[in-house]
Backbone as numpy.savetxt, mean C-alpha at the origin, in Angstrom:
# Nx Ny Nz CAx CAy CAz Cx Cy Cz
-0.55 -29.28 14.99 -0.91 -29.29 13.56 0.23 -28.71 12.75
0.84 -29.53 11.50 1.41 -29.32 10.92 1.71 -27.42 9.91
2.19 -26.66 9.22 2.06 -25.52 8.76 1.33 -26.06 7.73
1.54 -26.76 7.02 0.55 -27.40 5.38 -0.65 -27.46 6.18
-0.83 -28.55 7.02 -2.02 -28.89 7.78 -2.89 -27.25 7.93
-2.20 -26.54 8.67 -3.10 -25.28 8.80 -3.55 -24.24 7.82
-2.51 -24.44 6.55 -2.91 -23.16 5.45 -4.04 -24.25 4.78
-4.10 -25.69 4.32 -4.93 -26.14 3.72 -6.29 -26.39 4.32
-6.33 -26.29 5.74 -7.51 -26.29 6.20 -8.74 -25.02 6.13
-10.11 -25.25 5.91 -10.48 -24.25 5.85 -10.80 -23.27 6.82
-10.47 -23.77 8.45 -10.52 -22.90 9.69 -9.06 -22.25 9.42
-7.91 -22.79 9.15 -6.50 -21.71 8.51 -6.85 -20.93 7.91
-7.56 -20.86 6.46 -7.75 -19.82 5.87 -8.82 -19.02 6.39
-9.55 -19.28 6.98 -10.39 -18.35 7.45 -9.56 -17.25 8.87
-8.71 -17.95 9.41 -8.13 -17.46 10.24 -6.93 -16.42 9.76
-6.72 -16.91 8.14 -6.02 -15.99 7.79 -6.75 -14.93 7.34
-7.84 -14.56 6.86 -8.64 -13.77 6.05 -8.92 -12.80 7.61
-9.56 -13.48 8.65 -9.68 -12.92 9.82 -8.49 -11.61 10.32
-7.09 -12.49 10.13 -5.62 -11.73 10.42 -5.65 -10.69 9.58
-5.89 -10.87 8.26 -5.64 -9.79 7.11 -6.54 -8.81 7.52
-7.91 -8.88 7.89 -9.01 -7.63 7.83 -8.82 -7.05 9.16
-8.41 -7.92 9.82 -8.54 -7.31 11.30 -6.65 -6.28 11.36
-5.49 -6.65 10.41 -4.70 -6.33 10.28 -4.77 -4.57 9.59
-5.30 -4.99 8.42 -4.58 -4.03 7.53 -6.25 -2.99 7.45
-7.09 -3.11 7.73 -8.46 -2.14 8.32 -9.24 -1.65 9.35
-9.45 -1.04 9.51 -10.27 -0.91 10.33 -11.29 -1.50 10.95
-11.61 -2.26 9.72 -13.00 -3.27 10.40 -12.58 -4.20 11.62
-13.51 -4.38 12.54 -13.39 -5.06 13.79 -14.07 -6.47 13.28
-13.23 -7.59 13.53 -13.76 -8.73 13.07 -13.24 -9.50 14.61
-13.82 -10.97 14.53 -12.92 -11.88 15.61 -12.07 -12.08 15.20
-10.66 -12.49 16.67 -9.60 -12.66 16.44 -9.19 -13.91 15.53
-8.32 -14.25 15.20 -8.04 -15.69 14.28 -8.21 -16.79 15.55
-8.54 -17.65 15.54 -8.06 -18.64 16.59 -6.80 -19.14 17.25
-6.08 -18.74 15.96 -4.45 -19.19 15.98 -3.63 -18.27 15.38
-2.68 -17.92 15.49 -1.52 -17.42 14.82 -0.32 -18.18 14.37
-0.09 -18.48 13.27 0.69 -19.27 13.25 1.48 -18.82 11.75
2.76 -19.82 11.27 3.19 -19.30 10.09 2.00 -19.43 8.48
1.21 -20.80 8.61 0.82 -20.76 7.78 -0.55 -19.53 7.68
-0.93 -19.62 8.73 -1.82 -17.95 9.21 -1.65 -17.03 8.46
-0.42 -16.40 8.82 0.42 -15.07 8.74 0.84 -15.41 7.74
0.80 -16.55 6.68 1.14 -16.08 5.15 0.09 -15.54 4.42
-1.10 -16.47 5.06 -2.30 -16.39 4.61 -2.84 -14.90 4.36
-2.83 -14.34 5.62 -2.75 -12.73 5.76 -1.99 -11.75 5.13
-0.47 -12.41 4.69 0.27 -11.62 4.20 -0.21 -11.15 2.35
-0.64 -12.71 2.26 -1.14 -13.19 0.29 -1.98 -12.57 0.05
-3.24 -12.43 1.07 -4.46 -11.37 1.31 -4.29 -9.72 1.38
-2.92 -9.44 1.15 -3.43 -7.58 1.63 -3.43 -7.37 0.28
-2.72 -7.57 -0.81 -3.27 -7.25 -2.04 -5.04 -6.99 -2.44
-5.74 -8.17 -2.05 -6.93 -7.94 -1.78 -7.51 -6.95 -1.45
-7.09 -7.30 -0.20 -7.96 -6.30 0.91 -7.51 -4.68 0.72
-6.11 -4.80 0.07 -6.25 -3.03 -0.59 -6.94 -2.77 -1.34
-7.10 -4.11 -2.81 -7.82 -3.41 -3.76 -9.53 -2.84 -3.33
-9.90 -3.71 -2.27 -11.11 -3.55 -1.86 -11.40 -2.11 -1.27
-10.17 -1.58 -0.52 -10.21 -0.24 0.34 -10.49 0.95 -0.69
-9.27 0.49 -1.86 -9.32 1.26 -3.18 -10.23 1.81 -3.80
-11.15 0.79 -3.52 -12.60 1.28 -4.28 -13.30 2.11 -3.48
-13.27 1.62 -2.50 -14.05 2.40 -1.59 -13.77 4.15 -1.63
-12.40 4.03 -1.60 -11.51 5.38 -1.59 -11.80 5.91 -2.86
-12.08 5.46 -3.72 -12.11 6.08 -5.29 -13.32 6.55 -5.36
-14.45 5.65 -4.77 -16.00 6.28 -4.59 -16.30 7.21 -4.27
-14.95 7.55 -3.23 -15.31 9.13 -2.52 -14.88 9.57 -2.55
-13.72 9.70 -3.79 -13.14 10.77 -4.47 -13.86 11.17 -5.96
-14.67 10.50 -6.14 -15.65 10.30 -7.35 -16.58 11.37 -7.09
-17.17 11.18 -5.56 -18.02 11.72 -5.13 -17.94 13.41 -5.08
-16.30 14.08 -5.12 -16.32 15.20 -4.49 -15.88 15.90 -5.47
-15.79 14.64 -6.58 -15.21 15.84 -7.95 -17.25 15.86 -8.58
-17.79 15.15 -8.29 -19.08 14.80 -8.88 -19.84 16.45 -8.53
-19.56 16.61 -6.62 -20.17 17.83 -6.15 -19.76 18.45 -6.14
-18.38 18.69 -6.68 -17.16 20.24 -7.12 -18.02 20.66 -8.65
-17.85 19.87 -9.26 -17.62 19.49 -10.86 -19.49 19.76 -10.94
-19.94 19.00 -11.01 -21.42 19.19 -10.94 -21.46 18.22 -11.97
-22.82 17.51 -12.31 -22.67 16.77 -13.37 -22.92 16.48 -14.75
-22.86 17.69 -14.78 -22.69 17.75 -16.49 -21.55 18.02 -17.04
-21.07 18.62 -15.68 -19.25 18.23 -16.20 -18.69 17.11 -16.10
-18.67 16.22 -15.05 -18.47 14.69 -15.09 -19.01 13.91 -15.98
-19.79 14.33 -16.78 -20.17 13.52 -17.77 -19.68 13.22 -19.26
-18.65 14.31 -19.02 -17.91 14.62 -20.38 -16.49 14.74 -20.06
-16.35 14.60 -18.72 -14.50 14.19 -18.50 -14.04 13.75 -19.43
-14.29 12.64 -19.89 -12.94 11.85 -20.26 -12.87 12.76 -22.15
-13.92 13.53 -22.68 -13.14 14.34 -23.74 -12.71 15.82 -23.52
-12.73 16.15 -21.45 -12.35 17.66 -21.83 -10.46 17.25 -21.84
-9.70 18.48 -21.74 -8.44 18.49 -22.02 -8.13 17.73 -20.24
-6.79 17.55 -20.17 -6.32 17.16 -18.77 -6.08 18.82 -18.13
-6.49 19.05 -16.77 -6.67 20.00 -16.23 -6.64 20.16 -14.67
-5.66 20.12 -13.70 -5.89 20.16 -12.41 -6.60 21.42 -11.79
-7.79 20.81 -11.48 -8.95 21.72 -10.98 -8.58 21.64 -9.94
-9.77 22.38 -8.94 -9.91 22.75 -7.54 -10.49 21.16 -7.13
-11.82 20.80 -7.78 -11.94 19.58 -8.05 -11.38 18.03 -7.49
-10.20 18.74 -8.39 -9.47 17.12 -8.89 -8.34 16.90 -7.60
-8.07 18.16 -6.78 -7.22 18.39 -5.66 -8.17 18.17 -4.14
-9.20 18.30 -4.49 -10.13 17.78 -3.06 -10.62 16.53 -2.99
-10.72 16.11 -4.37 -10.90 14.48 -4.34 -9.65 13.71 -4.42
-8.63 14.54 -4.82 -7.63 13.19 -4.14 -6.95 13.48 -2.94
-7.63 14.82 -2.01 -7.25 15.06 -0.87 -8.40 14.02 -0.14
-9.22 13.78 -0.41 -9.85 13.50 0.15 -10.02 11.39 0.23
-9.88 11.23 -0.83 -9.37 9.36 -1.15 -8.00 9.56 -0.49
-7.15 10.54 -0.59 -5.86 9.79 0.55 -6.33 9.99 2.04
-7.37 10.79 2.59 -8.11 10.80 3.57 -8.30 9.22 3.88
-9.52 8.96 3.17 -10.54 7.88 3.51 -9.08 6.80 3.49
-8.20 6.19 2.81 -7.51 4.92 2.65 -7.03 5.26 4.08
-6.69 6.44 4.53 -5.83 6.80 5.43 -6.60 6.39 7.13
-7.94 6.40 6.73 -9.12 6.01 7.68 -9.47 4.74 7.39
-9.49 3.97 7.12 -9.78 2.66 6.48 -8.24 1.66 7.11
-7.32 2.72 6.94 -6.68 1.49 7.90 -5.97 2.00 9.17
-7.12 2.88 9.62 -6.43 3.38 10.93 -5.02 4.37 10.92
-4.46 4.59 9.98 -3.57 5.13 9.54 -2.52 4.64 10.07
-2.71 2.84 9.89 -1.68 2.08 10.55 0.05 2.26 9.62
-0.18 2.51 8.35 0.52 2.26 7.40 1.63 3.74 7.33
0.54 4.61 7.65 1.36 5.63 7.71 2.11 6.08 9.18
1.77 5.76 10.32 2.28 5.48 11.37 3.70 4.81 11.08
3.58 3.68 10.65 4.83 2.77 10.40 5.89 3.65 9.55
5.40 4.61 8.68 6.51 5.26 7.88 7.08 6.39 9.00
6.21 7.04 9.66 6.98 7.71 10.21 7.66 7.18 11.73
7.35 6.64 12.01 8.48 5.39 12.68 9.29 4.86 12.29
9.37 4.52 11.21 10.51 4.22 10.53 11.73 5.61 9.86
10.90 6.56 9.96 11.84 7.34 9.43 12.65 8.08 10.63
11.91 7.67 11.82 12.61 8.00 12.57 13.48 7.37 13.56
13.60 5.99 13.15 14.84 4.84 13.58 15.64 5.28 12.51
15.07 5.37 11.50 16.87 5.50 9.98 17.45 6.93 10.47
16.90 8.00 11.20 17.76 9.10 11.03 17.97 9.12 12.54
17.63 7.94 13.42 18.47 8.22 15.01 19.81 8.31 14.93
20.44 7.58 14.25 22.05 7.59 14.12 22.27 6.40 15.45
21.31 5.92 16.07 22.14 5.23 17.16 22.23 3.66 16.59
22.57 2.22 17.68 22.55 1.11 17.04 21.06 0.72 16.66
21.59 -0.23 15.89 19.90 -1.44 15.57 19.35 -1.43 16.69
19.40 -2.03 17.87 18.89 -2.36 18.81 18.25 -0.66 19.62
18.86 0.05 19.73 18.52 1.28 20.09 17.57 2.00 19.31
17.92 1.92 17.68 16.72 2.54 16.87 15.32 2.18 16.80
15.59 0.51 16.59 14.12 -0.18 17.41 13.33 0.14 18.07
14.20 0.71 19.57 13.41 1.52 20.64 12.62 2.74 20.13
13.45 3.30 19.62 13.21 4.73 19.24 11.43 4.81 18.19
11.88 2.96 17.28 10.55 3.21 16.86 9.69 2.58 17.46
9.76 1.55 18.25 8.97 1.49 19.48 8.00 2.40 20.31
8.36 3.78 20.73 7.96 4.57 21.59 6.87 4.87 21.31
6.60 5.26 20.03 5.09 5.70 19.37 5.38 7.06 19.28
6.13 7.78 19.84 5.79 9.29 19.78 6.72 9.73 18.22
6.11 10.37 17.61 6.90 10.81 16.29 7.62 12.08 16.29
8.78 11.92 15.76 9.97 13.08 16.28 9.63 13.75 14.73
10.40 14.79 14.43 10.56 16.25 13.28 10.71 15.32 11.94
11.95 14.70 11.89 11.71 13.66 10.85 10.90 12.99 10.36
10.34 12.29 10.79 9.42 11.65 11.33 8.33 12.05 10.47
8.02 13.30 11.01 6.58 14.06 10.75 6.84 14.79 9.11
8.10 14.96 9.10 8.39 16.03 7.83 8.30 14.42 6.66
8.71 13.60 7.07 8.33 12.35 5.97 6.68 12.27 5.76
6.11 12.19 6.83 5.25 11.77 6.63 4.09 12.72 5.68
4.05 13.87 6.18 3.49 15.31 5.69 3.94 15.52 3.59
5.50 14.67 4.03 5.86 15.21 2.55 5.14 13.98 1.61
5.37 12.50 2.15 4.35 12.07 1.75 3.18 11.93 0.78
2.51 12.35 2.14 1.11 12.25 1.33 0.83 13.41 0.63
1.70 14.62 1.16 1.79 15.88 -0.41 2.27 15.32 -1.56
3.06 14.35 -1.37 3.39 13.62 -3.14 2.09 12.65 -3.12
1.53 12.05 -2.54 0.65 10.90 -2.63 -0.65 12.07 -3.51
-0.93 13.25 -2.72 -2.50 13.82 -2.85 -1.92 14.80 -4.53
-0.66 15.20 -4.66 -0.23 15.94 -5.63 -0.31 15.21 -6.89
0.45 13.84 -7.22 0.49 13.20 -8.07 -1.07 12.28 -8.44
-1.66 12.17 -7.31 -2.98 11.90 -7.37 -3.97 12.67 -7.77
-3.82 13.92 -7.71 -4.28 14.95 -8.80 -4.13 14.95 -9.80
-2.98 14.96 -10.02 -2.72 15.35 -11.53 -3.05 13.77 -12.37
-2.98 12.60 -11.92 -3.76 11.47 -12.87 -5.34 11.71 -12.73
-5.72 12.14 -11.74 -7.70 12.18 -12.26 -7.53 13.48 -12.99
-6.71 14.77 -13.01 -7.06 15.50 -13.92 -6.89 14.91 -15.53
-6.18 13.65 -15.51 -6.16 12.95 -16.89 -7.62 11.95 -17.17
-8.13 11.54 -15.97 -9.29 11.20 -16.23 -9.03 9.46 -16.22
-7.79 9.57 -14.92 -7.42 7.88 -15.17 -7.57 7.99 -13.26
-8.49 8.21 -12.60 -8.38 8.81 -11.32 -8.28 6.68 -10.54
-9.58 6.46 -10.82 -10.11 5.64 -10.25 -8.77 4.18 -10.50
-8.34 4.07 -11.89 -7.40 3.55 -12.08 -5.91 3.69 -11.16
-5.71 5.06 -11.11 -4.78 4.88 -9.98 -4.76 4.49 -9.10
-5.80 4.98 -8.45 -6.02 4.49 -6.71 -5.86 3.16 -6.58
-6.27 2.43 -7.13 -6.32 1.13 -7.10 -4.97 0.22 -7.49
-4.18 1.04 -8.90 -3.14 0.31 -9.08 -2.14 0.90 -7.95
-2.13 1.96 -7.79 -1.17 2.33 -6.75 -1.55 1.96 -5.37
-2.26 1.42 -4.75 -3.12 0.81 -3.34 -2.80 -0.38 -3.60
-3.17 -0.97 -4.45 -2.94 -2.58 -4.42 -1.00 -2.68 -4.88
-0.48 -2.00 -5.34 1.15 -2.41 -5.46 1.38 -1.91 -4.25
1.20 -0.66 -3.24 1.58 -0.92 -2.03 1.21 -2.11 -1.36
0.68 -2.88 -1.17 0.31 -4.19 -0.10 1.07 -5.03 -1.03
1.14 -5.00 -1.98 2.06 -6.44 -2.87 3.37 -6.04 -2.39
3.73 -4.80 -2.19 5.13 -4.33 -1.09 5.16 -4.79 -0.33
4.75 -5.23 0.53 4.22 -5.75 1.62 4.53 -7.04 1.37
4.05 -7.71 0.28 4.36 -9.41 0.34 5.37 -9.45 -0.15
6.12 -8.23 -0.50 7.69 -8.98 -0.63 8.52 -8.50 0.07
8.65 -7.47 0.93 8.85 -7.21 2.28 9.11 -8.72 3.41
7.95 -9.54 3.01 7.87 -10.84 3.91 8.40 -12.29 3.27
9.27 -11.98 2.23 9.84 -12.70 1.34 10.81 -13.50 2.26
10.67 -14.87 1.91 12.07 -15.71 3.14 13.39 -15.24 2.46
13.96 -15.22 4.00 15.12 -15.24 3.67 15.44 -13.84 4.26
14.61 -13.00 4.47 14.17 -11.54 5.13 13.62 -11.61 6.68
14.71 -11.92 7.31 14.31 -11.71 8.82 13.76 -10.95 9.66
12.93 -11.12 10.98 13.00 -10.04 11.57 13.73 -9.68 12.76
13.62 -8.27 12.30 14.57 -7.20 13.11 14.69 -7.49 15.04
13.32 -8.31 15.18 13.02 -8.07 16.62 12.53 -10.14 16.90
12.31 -9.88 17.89 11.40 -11.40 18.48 10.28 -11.11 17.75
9.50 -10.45 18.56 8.00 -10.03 19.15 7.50 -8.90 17.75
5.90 -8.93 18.05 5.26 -7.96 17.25 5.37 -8.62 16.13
4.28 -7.53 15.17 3.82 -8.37 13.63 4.92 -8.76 13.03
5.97 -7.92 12.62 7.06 -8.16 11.76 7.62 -9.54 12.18
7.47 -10.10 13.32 8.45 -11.49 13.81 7.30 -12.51 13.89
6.27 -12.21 13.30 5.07 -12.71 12.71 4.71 -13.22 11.51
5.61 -12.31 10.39 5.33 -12.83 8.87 6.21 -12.52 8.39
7.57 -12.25 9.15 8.98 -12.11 8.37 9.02 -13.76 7.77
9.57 -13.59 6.26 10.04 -14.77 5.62 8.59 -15.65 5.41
7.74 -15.62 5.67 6.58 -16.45 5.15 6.48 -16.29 4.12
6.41 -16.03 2.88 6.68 -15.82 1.63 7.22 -16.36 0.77
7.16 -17.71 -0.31 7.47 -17.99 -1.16 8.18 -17.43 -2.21
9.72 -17.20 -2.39 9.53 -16.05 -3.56 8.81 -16.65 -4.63
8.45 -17.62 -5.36 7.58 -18.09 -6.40 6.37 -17.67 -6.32
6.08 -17.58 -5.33 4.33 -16.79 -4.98 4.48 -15.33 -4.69
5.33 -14.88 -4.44 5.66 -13.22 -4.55 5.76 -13.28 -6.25
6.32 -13.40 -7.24 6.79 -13.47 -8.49 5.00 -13.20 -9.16
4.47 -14.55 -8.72 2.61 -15.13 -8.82 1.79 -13.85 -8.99
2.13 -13.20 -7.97 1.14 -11.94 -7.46 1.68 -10.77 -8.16
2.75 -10.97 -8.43 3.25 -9.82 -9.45 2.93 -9.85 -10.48
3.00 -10.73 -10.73 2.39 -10.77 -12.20 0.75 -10.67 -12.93
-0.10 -11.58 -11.55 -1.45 -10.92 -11.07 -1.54 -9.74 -11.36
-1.03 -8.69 -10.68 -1.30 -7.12 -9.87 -1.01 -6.77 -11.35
0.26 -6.88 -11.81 0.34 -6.20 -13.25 -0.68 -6.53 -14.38
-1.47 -7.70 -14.49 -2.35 -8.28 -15.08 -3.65 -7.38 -14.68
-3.72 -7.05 -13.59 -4.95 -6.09 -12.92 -4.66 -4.88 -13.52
-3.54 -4.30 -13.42 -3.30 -2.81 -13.77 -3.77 -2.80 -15.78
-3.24 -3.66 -16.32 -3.49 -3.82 -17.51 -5.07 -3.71 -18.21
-5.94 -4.42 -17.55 -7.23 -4.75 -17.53 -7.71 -3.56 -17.20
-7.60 -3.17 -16.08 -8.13 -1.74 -15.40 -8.14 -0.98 -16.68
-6.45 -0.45 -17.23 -6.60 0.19 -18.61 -8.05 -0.49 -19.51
-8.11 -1.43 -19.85 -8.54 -2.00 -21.09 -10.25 -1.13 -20.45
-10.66 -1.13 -19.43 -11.81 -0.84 -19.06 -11.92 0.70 -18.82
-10.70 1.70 -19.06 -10.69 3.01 -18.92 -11.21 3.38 -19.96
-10.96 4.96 -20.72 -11.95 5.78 -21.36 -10.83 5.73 -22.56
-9.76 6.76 -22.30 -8.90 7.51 -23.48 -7.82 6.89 -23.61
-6.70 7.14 -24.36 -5.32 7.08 -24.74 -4.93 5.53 -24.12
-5.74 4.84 -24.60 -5.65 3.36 -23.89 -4.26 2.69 -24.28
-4.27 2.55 -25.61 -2.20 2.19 -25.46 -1.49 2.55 -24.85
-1.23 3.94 -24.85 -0.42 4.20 -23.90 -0.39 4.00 -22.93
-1.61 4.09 -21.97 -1.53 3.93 -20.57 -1.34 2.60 -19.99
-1.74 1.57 -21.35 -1.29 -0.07 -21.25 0.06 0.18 -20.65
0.96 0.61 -21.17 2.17 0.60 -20.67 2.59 1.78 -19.88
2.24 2.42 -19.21 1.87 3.08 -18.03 2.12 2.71 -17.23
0.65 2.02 -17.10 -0.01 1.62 -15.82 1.05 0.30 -14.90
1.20 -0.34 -15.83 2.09 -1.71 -15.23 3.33 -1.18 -14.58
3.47 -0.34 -15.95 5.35 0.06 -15.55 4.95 1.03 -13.98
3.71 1.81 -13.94 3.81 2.23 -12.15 4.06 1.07 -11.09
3.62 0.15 -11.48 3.40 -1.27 -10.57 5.17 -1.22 -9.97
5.76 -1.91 -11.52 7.38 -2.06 -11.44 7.88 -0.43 -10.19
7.52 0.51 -10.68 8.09 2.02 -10.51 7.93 1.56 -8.87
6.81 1.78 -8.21 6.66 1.54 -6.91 7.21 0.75 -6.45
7.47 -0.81 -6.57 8.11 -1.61 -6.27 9.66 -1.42 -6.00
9.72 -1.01 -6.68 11.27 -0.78 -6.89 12.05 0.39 -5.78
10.57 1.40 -5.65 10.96 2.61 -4.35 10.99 1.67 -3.57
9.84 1.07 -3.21 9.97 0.36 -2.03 11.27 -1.22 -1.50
11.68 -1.65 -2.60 13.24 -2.38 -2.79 14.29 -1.43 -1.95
13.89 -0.20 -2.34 15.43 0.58 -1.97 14.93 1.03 -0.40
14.18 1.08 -0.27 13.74 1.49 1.44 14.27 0.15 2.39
13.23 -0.76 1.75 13.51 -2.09 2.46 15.25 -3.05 2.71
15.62 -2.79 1.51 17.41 -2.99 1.40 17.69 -2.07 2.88
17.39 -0.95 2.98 17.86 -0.39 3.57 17.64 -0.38 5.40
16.09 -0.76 5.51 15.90 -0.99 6.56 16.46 -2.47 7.40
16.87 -3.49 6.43 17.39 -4.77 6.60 18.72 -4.66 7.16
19.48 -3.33 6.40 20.82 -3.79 6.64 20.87 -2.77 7.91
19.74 -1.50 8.38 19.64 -0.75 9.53 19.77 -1.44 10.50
18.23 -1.90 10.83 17.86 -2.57 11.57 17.90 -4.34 12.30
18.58 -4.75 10.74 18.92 -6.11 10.93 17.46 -7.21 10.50
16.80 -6.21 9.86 15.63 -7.57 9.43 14.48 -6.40 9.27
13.24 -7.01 9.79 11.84 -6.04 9.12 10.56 -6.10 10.40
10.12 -5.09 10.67 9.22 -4.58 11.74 7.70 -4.40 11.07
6.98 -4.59 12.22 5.69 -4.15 11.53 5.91 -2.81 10.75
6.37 -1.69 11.39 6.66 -0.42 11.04 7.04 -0.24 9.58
8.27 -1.41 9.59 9.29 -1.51 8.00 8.01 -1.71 7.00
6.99 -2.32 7.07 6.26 -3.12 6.35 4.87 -1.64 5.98
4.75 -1.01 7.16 4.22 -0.15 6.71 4.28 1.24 6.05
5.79 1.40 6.48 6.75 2.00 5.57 7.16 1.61 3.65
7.17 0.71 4.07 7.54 0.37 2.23 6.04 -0.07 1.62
4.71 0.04 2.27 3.74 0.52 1.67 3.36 1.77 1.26
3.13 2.40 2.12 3.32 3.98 1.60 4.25 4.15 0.68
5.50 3.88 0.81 6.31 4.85 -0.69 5.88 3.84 -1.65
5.96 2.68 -1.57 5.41 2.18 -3.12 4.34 2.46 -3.18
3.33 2.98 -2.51 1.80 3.48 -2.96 2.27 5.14 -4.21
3.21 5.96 -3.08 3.75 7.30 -3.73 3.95 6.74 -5.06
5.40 5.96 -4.75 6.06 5.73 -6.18 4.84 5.37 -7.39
4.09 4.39 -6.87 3.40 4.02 -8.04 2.31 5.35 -8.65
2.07 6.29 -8.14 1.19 7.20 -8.43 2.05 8.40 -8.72
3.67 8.38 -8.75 4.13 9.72 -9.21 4.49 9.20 -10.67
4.93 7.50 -10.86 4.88 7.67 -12.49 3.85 7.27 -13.16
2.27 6.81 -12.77 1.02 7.29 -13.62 0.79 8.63 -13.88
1.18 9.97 -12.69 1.16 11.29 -13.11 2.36 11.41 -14.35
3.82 10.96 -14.14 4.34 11.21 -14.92 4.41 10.66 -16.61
3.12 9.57 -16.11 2.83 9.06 -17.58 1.96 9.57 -18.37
């Protein structure tokens, strides 16, 4: 069967929707029937989705812990007290970078610190590979990862202490996985044969990467229009986090290409995480 043949069929797309959930969550679904390129685009076009979906989930139960910090007669009047990082506002976004972090197995963050610890082996491409191969995570490694999600849970504080909580999670969750689809942009090889990355390296249209960008920023916009306060401004906020993240994650990925010689599952879960960071340190800084 042809690649058109398989993305237009509706057992392809289902097989891609299959790849994506069974990929990027936790949920246990059946395997796809097939793997193939038009598959693995299918899957790739889908994590935008399937983040924003995690997003919510994650925001519910960060909702939840400022609801039973806060009590609710204070949640009921958020959005006119002043901006304020509570005790609060630091356990619920300790706690939503928890749950996303459980929701996908903490596949994503695995990959960063694997990756951070092929860029600082100092040895060749082919050798650093190994290194992120092994699974075991070295000092680097761990000090990325730790610092992380202290910028992920820090800057994620300080936007729900603005009372734009639920908005972040989501714009910054869903521009990490759109990292992801341009990560798999043709023309972007992978680093190895085998494994995901030599799976959905280059499946990617850049015209349909461009598509989804413009989507995701269209989402972030809307999201505003449906928030509480200072809605102009955060119109232009919110998008420009989209760009902000993207752009961390450009300079990782440049970098892992010309390391490694192309892109790994690892690379892919690496330049999710920092564009998740990036996009949530300039909604705090907005």
């Amino acid at each position: 069967m042809t690649e058109q043949a398989a993305t237009g069929s509706p057992g392809g797309f289902l097989d891609g929707v299959r790849l994506a959930v069974g990929t990027f969550t936790v949920l246990r679904v059946r395997p796809p029937s097939r793997v193939d390129r038009g598959v693995a685009r299918t899957a790739i076009l889908l994590a935008p989705v399937v983040g924003a979906a995690l997003a919510v989930i994650a925001a519910m139960a960060g909702l939840a812990v400022r609801y039973v910090a806060s009590g609710p007669d204070s949640l009921a009047h958020l959005s006119g007290s002043q901006p304020r990082i509570t005790t609060a506002n630091v356990l619920a976004a300790a706690l939503t970078i928890s749950v996303l972090a459980l929701l996908t197995r903490g596949l994503h963050l695995d990959g960063l610190a694997d990756t951070a610890d092929g860029l600082a082996s100092g040895r060749p491409a082919d050798e650093a590979l190994e290194v992120m191969r092994r699974g075991d995570v070295g000092a680097l490694g761990a000090a990325t990862l730790m610092l992380t999600l202290l910028v992920q849970v820090a800057a994620l504080a300080t936007v729900m202490s603005a009372h734009h909580g639920s908005l972040g999670v989501v714009t910054a969750v869903v521009t990490g996985r759109l990292a992801i689809v341009w990560a798999c942009l043709r023309g972007i090889p992978a680093a190895r044969p085998g494994g995901l990355g030599a799976a959905v390296a280059g499946v990617v249209p850049r015209l349909i990467a461009f598509a989804w960008t413009l989507a995701v920023l269209g989402l972030a916009g809307a999201l505003v229009l449906l928030d509480d306060d200072e809605t102009r401004r955060q119109l232009f906020f919110a998008p420009l986090a989209v760009l902000v993240g993207l752009a961390v994650a450009f300079v990782l990925l440049r970098r892992c290409v010309r390391r490694f010689g192309g892109v790994t599952g690892d690379v892919l879960g690496a330049v999710c995480e920092v564009a998740t960071a990036g996009a949530l340190l300039a909604l705090a800084a907005g």
